[in-house]
MIVOLO-802755 format. One record per residue (C-alpha): residue number from 1; residue in one letter; x, y negated, z. Coordinates in Angstrom, 3 decimals. Each point is the difference from the previous one (the first is absolute). Layout:
  pos  code        c1        c2        c3
  NUM     A         X         Y         Z
...
END
This chain:
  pos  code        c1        c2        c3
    1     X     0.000     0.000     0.000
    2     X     1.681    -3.632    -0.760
    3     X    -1.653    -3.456    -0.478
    4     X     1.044    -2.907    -1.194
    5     X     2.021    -2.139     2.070
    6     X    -0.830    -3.468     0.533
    7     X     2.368    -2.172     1.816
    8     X    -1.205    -2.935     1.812
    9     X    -3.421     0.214    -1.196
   10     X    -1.223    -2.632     1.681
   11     X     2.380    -2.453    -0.352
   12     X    -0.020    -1.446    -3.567
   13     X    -3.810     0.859    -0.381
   14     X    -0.872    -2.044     3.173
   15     X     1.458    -2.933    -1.565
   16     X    -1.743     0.411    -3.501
   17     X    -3.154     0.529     1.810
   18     X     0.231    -3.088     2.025
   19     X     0.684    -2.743    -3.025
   20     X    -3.862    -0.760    -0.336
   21     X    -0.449    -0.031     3.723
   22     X     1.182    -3.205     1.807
   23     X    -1.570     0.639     3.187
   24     X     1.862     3.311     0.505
   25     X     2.406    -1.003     2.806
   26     X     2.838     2.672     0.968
   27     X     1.102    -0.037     3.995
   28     X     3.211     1.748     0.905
   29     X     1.089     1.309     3.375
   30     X     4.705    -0.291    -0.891
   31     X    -1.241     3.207    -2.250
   32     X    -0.286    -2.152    -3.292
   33     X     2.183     2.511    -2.748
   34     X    -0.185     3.710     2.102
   35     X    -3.719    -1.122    -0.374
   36     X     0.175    -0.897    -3.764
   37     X    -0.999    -3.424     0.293
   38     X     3.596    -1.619    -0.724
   39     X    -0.761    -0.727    -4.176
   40     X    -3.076    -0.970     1.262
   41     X     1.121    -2.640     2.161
   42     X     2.240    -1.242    -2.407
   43     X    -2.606    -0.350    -2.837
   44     X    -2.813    -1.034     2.095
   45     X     2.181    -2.253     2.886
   46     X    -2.940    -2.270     0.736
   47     X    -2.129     2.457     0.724
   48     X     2.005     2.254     2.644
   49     X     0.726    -0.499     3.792
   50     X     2.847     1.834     1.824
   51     X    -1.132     0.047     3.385
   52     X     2.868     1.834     1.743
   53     X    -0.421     2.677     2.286
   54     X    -2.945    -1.146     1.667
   55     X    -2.973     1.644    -1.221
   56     X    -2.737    -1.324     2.294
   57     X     0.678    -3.120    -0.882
   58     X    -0.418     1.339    -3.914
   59     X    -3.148     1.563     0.654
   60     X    -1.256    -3.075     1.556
   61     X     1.356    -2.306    -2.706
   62     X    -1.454     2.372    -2.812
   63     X    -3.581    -0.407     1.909
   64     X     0.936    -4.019    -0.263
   65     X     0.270     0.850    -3.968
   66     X    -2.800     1.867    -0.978
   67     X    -2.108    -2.278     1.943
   68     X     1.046    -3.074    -1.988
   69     X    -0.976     2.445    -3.354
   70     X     3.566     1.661    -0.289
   71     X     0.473     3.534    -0.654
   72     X     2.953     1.043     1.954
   73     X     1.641     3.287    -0.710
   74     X     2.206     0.802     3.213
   75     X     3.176     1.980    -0.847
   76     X     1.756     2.324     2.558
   77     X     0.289     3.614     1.388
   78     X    -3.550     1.304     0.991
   79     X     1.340     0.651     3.743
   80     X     0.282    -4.312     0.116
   81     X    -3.453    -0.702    -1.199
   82     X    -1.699     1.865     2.756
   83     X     2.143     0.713     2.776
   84     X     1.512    -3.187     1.307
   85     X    -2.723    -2.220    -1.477
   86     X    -3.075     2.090     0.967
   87     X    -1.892    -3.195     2.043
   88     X     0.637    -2.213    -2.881
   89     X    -1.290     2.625    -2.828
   90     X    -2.898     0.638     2.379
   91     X    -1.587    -3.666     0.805
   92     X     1.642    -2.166    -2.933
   93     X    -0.101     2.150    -2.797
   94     X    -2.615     2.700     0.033
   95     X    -2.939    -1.336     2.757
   96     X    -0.232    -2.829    -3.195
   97     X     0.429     2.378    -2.336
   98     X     2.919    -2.003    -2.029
   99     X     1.102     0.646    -3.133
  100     X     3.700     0.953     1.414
  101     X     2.170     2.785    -2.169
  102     X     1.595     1.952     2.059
  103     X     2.309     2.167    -1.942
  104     X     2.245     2.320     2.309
  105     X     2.827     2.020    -1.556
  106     X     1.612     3.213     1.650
  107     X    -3.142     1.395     1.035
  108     X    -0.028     3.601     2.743
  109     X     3.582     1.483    -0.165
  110     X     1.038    -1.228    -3.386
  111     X     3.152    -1.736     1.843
  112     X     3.231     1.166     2.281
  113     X    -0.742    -2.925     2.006
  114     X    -1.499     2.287     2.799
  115     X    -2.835    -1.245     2.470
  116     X     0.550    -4.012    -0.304
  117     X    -0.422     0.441    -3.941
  118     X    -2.538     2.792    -0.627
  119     X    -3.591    -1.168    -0.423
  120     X    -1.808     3.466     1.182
  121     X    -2.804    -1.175     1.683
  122     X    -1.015    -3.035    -2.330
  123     X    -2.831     1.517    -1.625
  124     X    -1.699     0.772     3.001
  125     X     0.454    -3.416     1.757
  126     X    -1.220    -1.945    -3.117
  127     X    -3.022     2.576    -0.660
  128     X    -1.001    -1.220     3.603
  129     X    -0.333    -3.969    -1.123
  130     X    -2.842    -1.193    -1.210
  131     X    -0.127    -1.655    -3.548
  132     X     3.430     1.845    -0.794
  133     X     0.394     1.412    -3.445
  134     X     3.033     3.014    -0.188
  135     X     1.349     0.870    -3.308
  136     X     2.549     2.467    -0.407
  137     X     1.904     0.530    -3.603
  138     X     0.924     3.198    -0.669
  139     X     2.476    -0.438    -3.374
  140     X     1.349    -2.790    -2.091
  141     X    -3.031    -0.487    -1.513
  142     X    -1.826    -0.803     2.921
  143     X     2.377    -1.778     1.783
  144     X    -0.585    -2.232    -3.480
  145     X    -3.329    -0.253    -0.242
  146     X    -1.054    -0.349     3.433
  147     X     0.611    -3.785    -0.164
  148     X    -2.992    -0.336    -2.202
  149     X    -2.115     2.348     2.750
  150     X     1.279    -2.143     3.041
  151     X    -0.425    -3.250    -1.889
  152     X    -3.724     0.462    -0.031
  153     X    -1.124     0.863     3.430
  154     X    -1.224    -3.018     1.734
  155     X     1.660     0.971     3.655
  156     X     3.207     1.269     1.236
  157     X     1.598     2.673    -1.653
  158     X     2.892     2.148     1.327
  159     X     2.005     1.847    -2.894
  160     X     2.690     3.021     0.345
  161     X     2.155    -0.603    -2.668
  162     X     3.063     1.974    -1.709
  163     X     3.224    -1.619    -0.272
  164     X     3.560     1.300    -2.094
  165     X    -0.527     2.766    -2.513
  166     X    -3.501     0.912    -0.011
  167     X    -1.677     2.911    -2.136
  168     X    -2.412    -0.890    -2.461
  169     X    -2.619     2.985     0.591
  170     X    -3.165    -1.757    -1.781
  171     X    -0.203    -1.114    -3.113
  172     X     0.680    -3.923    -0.480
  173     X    -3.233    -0.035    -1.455
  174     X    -1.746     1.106     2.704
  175     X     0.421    -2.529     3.319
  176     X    -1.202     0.232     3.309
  177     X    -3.975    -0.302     0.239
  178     X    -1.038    -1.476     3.118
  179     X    -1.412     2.965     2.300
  180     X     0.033     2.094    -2.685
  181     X     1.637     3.425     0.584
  182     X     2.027     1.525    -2.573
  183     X    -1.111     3.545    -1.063
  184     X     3.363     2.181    -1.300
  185     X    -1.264     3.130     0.641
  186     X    -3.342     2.125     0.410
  187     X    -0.555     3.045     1.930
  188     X    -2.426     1.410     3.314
  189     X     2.372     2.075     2.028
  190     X     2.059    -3.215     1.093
  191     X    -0.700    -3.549     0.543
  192     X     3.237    -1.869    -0.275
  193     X    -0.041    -3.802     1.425
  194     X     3.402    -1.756    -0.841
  195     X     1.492    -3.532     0.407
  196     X     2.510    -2.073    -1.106
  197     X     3.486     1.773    -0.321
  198     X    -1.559     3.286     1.406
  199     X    -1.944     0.084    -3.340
  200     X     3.463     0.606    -1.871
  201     X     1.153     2.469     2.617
  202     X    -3.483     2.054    -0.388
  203     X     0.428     0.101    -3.762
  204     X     3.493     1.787     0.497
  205     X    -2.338     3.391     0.721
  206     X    -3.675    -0.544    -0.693
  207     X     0.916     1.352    -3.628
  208     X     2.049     2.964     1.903
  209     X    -2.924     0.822     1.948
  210     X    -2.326    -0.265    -2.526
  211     X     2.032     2.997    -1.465
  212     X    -0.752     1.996     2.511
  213     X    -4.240     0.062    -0.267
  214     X    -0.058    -3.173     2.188
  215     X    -2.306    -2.317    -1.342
  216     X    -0.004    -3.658     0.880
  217     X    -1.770    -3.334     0.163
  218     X     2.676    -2.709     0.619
  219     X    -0.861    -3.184     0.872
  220     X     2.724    -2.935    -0.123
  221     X    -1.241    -2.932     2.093
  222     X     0.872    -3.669    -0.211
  223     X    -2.212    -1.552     1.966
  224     X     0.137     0.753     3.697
  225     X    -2.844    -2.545     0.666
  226     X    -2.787     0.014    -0.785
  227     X    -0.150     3.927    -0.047
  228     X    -3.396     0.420    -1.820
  229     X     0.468     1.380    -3.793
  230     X    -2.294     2.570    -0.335
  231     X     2.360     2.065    -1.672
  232     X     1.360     0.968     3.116
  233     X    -2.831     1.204     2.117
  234     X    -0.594     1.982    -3.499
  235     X     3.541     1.508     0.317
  236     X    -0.750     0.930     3.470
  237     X    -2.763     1.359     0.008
  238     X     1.031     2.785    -3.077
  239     X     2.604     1.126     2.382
  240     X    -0.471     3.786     0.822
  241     X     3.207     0.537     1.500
  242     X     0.968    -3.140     1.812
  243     X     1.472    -3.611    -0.508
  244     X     3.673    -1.328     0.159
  245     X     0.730    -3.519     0.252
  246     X     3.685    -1.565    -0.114
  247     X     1.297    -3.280     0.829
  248     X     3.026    -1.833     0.538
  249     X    -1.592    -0.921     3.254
  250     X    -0.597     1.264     3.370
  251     X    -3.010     2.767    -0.303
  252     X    -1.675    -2.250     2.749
  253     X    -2.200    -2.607    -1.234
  254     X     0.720     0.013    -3.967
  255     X    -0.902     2.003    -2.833
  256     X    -0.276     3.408     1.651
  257     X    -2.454    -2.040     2.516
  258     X    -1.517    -1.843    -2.345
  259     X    -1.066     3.452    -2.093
  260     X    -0.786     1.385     3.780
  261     X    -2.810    -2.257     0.451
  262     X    -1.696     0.407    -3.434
  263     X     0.318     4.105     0.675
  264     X    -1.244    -0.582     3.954
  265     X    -2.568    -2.458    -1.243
  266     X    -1.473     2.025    -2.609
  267     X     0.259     2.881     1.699
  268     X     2.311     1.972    -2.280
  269     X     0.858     3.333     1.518
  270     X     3.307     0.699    -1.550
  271     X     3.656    -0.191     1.720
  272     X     2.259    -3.373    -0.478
  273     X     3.782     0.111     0.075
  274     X     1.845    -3.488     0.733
  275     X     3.126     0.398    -1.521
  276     X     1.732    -3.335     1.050
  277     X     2.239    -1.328     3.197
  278     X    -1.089     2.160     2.925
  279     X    -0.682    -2.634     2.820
  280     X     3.807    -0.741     0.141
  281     X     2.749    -2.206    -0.918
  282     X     2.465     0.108    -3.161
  283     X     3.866     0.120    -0.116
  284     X     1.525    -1.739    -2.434
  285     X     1.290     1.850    -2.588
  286     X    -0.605     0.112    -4.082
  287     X    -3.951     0.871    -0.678
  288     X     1.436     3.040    -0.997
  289     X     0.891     1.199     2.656
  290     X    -2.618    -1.586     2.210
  291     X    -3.172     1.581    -2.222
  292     X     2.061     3.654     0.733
  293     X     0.270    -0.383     3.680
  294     X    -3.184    -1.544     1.286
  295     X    -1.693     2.891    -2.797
  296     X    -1.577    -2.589    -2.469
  297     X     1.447     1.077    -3.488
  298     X    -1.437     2.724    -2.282
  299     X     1.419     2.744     1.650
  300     X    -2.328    -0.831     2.808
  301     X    -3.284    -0.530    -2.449
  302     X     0.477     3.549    -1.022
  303     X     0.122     0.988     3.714
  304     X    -3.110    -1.682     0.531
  305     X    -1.597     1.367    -2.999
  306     X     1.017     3.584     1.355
  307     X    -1.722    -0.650     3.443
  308     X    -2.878    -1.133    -2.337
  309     X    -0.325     3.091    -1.734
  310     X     0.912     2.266     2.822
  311     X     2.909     1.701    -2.479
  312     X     3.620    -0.304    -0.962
  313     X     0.522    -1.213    -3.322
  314     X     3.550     1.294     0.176
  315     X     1.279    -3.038    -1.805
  316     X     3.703    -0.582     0.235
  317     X     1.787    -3.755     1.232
  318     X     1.961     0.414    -3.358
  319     X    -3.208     0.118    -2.029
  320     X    -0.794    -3.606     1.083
  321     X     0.781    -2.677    -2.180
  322     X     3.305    -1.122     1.289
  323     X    -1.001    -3.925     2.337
  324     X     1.467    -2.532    -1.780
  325     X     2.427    -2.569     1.635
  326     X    -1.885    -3.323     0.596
  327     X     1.897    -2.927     0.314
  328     X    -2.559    -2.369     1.106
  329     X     2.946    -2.518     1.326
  330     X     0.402    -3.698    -0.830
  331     X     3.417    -0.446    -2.394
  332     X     0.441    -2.596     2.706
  333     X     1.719     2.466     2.531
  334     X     0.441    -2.081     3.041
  335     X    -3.910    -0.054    -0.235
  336     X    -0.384     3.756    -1.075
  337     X    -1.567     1.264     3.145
END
């Protein structure tokens, strides 16, 4: 299995998309190039604010924007939009419901930054705010076309977004729909619920297990919330054999949740598997090797299908499509946490 690679995808197509829009505003937290912002500065000067390593005060000066009819479009890692700034993003930003971009790069464990860098429990604080929008890209494609998604949403949107070499999965005719599920496989003995980069990681064996009698509906998801396409409660509910969902993400209030309460709500009597951070805390090390240890790359999906079916499927680590090595880091490498 190999994609395309895109480098930087959102670097160069941020600024072309931007030249008609002089209200989009871009706010940097001392993260301007490792970010991909840096060309955009430099063409667009006017229209961007460094404002250092103090990201309550951005989140507070981004509410001052949008409320004067800017459209800011905050630039940092995701763990510095929500962490440190949570009281600001809670009472300036979303209880008005602003029109503040929040686009956070090095989503989950995509980083060796360790603890202080890896954004594993994002999706669950945000899903918790009222008025918050979550968008996730899974590909170059996405990570493209999600600007166009995010533009259009009259309240605050938070986006996970891909950084360094980046696969192109989907077709560039083909963006991201707004809560719109993409369908890449059909099948009732598995439902399959993937996000972002886990997407990618589930393709390396979904064709592998296919092989081998397993049939599949898999679901790639970009947006986190709302959760309401009725696509998925379709997928669900076909499921004879059980549902899988994986995330970059702690398995506690994110995707796997998210699926949990359609299934509990809806009463759908089948088994769910969470493959995703177990309610525990990264090292840093390359995603690599992170996705082996903490059991969130394919090998585990066809572990989880197994416990599914109640059967081995006697399928080898050398028949899985070799991981490819993601370099997801800045070329600015003083910033390449």
């Amino acid at each position: 299995m190999s994609y395309e690679i895109v480098v930087r995808p959102h670097q160069q197509n941020f600024i072309d998309w931007s030249t008609d829009k002089p209200k989009v505003l871009v706010l940097s937290a001392d993260l301007t190039n490792s970010c991909e912002v840096a060309k955009w500065r430099d063409t667009y000067p006017d229209r961007f604010f460094s404002m250092g390593m103090a990201e309550q005060n951005m989140l507070g000066f981004a509410a001052g924007l949008a409320r004067e009819g800017f459209e800011p479009w905050l630039h940092t890692f995701s763990v510095f939009l929500y962490r440190r700034p949570l009281d600001q993003l809670q009472m300036s930003v979303a209880y008005p419901s602003l029109k503040v971009r929040l686009v956070g790069f090095l989503p989950g464990i995509m980083t060796p930054g360790g603890v202080t860098h890896q954004a594993i429990e994002d999706i669950a604080i945000m899903r918790a705010i009222p008025n918050m929008t979550i968008l996730e890209v899974g590909d170059a494609t996405e990570a493209q076309s999600v600007l166009d998604v995010a533009h259009t949403i009259d309240g605050p949107v938070y986006i996970r977004q891909l950084r360094g070499e980046v696969s192109r999965i989907f077709p560039a005719d083909e963006p991201f729909i707004f809560n719109k599920a993409r369908i890449l496989s059909i099948g009732t003995d598995i439902t399959l619920i993937t996000s972002g980069v886990m997407t990618e990681e589930a393709l390396r064996v979904v064709p592998l297990l296919q092989e081998h009698g397993v049939t599949i509906s898999h679901l790639h998801i970009s947006t986190l919330k709302p959760f309401t396409d009725p696509a998925i409660i379709a997928a669900l509910s076909t499921a004879k054999h059980g549902v899988i969902t994986m995330e970059n993400h702690t398995i506690v209030g994110g995707l796997g949740s998210a699926v949990a309460e359609i299934m509990a709500e809806r009463g759908m009597g089948v088994p769910l598997q969470r493959i995703g951070l177990k309610d525990t805390y990264a090292h840093g090390a390359s995603q690599k090797f992170l996705m082996s240890e903490y059991e969130m790359d394919a090998a585990a999906l066809v572990r989880a299908v197994e416990t599914a079916l109640g059967r081995k499927l006697n399928i080898l680590e050398t028949e899985i499509h070799a991981q490819r090595a993601v370099d997801v880091h800045s070329s600015a490498k003083a910033e390449a946490l």
